[in-house]
SEPA-904240 format. One line per field, with one value per residue: x, y, z of N, C-alpha, C in turn; residue in one letter; residue number from 0. Coordinates in Angstrom, 1 decimal. Atoms other than C-alpha are relative to their C-alpha. Layout:
SEPA-904240
npx <- (X,...)
npy <- (Y,...)
npz <- (Z,...)
capx <- (X,...)
capy <- (Y,...)
capz <- (Z,...)
cpx <- (X,...)
cpy <- (Y,...)
cpz <- (Z,...)
residu <- (A,...)
num <- (NUM,...)
This chain:
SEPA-904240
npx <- (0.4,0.7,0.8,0.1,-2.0,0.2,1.3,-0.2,-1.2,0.8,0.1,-0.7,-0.2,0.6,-0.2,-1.0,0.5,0.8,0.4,-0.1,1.1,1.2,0.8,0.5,1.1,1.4,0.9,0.5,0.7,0.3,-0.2,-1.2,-0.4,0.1,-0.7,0.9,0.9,1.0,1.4,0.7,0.6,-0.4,0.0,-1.6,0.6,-1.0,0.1,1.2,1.1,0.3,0.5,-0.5,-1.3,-0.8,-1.2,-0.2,-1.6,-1.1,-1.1,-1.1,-0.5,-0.7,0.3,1.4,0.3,1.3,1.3,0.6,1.4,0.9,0.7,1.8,0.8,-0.3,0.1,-1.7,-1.2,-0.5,-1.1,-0.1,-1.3,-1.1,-1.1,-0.8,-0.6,0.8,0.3,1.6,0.9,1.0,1.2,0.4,0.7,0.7,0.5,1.5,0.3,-0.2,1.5,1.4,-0.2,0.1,1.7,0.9,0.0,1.0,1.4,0.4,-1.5,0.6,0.0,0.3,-0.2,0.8,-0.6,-0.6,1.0,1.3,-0.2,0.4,0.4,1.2,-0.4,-1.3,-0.1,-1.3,-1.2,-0.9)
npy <- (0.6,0.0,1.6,0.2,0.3,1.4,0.8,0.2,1.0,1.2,-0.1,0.2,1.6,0.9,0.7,0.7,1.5,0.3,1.5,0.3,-0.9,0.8,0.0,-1.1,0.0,0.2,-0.9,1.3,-0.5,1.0,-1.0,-0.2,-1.3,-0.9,0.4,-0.8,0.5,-1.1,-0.8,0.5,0.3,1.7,1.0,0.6,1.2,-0.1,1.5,-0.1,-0.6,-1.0,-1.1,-0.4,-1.2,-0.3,-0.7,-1.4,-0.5,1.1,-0.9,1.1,-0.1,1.0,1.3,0.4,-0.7,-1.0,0.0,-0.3,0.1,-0.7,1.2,-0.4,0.0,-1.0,-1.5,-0.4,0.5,0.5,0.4,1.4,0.3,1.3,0.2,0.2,1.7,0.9,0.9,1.0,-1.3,0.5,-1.0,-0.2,-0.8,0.2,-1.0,-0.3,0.0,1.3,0.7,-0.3,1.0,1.1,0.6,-0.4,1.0,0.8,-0.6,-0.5,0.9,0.7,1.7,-0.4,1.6,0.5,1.5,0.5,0.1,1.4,1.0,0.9,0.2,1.2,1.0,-0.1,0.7,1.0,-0.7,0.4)
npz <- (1.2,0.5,-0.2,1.2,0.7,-1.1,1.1,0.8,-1.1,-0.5,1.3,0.3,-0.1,0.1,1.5,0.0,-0.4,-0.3,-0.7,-1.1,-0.3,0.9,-1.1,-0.5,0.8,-1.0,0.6,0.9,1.0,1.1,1.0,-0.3,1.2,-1.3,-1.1,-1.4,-1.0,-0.3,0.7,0.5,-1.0,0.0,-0.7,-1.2,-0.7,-1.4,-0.8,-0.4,0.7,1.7,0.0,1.1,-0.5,1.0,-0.6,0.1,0.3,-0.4,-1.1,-0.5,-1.3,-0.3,0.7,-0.1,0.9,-0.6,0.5,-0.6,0.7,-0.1,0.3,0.7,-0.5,-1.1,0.3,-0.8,0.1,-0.6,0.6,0.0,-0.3,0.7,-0.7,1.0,-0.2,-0.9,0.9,0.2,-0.1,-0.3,0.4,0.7,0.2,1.3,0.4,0.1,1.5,0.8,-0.8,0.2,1.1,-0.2,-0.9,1.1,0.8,-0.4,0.0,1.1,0.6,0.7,0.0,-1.0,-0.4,-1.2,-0.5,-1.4,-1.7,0.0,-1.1,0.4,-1.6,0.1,0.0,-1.0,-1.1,0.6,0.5,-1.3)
capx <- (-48.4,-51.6,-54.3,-55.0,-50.8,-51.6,-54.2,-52.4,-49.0,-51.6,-52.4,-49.2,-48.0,-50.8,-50.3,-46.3,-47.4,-50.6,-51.0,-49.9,-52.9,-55.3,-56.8,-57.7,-60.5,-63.4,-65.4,-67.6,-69.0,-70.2,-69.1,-65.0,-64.5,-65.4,-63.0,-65.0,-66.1,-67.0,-70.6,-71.6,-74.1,-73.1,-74.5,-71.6,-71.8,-69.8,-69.5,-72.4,-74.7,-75.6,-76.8,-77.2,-74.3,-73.0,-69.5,-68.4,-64.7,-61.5,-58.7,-55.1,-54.0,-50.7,-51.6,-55.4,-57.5,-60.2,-64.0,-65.7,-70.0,-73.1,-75.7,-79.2,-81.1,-80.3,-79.1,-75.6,-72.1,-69.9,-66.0,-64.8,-61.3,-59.5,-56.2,-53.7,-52.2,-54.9,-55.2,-58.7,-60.9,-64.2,-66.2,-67.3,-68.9,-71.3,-72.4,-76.2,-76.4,-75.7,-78.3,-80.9,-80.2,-80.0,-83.5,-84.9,-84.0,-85.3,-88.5,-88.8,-87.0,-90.8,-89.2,-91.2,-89.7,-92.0,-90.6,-88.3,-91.2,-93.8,-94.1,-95.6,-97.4,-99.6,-96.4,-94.0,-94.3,-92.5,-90.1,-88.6)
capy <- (-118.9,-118.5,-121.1,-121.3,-121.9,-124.9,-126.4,-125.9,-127.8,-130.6,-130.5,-130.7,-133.5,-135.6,-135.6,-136.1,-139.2,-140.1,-143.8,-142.7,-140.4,-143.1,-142.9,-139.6,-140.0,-139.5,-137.2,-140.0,-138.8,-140.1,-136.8,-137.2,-133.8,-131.9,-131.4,-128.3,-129.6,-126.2,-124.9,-128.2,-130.6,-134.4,-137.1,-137.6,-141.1,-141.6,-144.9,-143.7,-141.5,-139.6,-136.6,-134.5,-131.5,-128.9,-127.8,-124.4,-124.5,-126.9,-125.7,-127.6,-127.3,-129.2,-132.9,-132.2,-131.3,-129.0,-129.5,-126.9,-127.8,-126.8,-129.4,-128.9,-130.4,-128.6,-125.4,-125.4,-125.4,-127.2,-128.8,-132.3,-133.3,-135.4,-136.8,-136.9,-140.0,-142.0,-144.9,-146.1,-142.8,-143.2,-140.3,-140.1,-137.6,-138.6,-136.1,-135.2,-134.9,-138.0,-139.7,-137.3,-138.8,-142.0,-142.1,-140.1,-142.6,-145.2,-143.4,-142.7,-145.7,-147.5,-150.9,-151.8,-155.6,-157.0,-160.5,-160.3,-159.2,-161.6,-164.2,-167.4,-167.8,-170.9,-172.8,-171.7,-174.5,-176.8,-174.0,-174.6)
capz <- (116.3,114.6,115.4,111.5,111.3,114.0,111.9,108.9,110.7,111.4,107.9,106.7,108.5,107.9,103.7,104.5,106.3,105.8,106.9,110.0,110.7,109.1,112.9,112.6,109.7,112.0,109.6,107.4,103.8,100.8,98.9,98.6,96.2,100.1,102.5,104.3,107.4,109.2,109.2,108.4,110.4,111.5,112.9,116.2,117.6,121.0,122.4,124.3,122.4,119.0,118.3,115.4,115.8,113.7,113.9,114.0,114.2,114.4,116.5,117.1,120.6,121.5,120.6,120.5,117.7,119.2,117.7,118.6,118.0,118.4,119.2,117.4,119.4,122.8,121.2,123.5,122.7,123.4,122.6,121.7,122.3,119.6,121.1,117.8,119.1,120.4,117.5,118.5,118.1,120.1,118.3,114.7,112.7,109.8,107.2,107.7,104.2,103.2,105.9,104.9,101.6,102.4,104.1,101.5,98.7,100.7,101.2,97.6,96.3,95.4,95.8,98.8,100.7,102.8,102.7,105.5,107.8,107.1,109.5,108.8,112.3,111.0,110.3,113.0,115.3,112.2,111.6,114.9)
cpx <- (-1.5,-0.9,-0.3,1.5,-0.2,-0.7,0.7,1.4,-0.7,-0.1,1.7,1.1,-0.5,0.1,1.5,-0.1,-1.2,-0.3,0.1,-0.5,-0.8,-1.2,-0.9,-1.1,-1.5,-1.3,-0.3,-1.0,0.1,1.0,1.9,1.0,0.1,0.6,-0.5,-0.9,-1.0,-1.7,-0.7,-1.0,0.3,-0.9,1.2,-0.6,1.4,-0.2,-1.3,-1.5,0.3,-0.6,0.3,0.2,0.1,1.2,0.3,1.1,1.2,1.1,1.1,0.7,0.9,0.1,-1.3,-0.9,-1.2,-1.6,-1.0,-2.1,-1.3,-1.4,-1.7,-0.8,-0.1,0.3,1.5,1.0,1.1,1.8,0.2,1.6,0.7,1.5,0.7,0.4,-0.7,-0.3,-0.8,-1.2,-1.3,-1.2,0.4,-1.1,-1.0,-0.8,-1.4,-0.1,-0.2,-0.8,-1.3,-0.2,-0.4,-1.4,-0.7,-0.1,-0.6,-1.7,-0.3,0.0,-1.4,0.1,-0.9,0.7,-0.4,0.5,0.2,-0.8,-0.8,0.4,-0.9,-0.7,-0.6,1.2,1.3,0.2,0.9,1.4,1.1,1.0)
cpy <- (0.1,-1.4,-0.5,-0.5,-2.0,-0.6,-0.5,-0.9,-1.7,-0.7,-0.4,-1.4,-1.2,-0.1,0.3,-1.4,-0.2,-1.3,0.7,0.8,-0.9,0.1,1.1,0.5,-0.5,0.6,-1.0,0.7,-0.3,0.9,0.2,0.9,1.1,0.4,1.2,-0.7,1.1,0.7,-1.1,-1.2,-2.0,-0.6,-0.4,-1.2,-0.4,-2.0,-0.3,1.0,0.1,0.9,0.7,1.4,0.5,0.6,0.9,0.2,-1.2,1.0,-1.2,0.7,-1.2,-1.3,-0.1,0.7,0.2,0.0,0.9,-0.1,0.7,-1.3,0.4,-0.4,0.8,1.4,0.5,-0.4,-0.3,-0.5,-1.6,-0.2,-1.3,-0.1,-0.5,-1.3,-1.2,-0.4,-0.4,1.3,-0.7,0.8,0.3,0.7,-0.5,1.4,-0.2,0.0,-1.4,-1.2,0.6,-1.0,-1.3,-0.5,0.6,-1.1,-0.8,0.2,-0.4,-1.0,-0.8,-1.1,-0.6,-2.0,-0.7,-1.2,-0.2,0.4,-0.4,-1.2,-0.6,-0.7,-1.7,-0.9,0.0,-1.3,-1.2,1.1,-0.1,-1.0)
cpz <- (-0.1,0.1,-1.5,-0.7,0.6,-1.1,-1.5,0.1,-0.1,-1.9,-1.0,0.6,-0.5,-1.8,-0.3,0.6,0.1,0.4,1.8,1.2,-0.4,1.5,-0.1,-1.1,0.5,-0.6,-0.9,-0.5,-0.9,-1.3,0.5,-0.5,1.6,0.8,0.7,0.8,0.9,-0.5,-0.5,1.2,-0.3,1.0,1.4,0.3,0.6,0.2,0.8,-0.1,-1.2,0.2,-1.5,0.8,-1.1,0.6,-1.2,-0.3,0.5,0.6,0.2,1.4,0.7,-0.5,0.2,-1.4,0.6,-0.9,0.8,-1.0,0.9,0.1,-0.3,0.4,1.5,0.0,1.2,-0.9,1.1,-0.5,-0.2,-0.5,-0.7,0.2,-1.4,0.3,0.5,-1.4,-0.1,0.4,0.6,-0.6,-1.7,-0.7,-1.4,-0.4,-0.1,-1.3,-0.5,0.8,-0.7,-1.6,-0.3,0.4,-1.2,-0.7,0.3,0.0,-1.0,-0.6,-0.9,0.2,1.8,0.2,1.0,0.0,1.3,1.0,0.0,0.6,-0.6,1.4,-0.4,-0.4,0.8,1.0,-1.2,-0.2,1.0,0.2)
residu <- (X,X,X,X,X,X,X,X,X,X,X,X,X,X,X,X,X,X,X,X,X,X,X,X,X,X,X,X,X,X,X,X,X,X,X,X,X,X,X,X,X,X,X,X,X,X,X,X,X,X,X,X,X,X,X,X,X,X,X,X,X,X,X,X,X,X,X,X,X,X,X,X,X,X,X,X,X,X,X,X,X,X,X,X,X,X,X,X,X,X,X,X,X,X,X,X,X,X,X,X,X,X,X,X,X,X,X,X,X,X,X,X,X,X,X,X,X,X,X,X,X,X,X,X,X,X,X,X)
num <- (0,1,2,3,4,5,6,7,8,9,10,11,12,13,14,15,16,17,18,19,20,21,22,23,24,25,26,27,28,29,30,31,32,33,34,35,36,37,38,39,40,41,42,43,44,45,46,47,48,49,50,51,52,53,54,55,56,57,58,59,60,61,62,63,64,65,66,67,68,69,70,71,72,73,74,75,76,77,78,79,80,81,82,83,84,85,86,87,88,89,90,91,92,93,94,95,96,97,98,99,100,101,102,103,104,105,106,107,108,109,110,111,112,113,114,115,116,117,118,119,120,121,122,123,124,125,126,127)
């Protein structure tokens, strides 16, 4: 079988039952017209790091769905192992795009809110 048949199998289960894939929506983007993930660059965040990654290629292997990336700041690749039945995913992907975005806007945005970081040193000892 065809790893692109695999994939597409995967695929095919998950929009005859989607609820019961709802685990497996680890790929987080603002833009919901997209479903090309390849070639594109994410934010990963593990239980115990981040990194900005791009991934190269998806792969289904048995009950695993294969991520193969590329990590941008070190310049290796590498794989990342999603377990189809594991209900409490520990790795999520956020679209770089939609951070760069997001910071931009902010940047640009003008509204500036200094409130919440002004301290009132001269009347902290009643604020207590």
């Amino acid at each position: 079988m065809d790893l692109d048949d695999n994939v597409q199998v995967l695929i095919d289960r998950i929009e005859q039952t989607p609820f019961a894939f709802e685990h497996l929506k680890i790929f987080l983007k603002r833009d919901s017209k997209s479903n090309r993930f390849e070639n594109t660059e994410y934010l990963m965040v593990t239980p115990t790091n981040l990194g900005k990654v791009r991934l190269d290629d998806v792969n289904v292997e048995d009950n695993f769905i294969i991520l193969t990336i590329h990590d941008c700041s070190t310049q290796l690749n590498g794989n990342v192992r999603i377990d189809i039945n594991d209900t409490r995913p520990q790795t999520f992907f956020i679209k770089w795009q939609d951070i760069r975005e997001i910071v931009l806007n902010e940047t640009f945005s003008g509204i500036m809110s200094d409130d919440l970081l002004e301290f009132d040193f001269e009347n902290a000892e009643n604020q207590a």
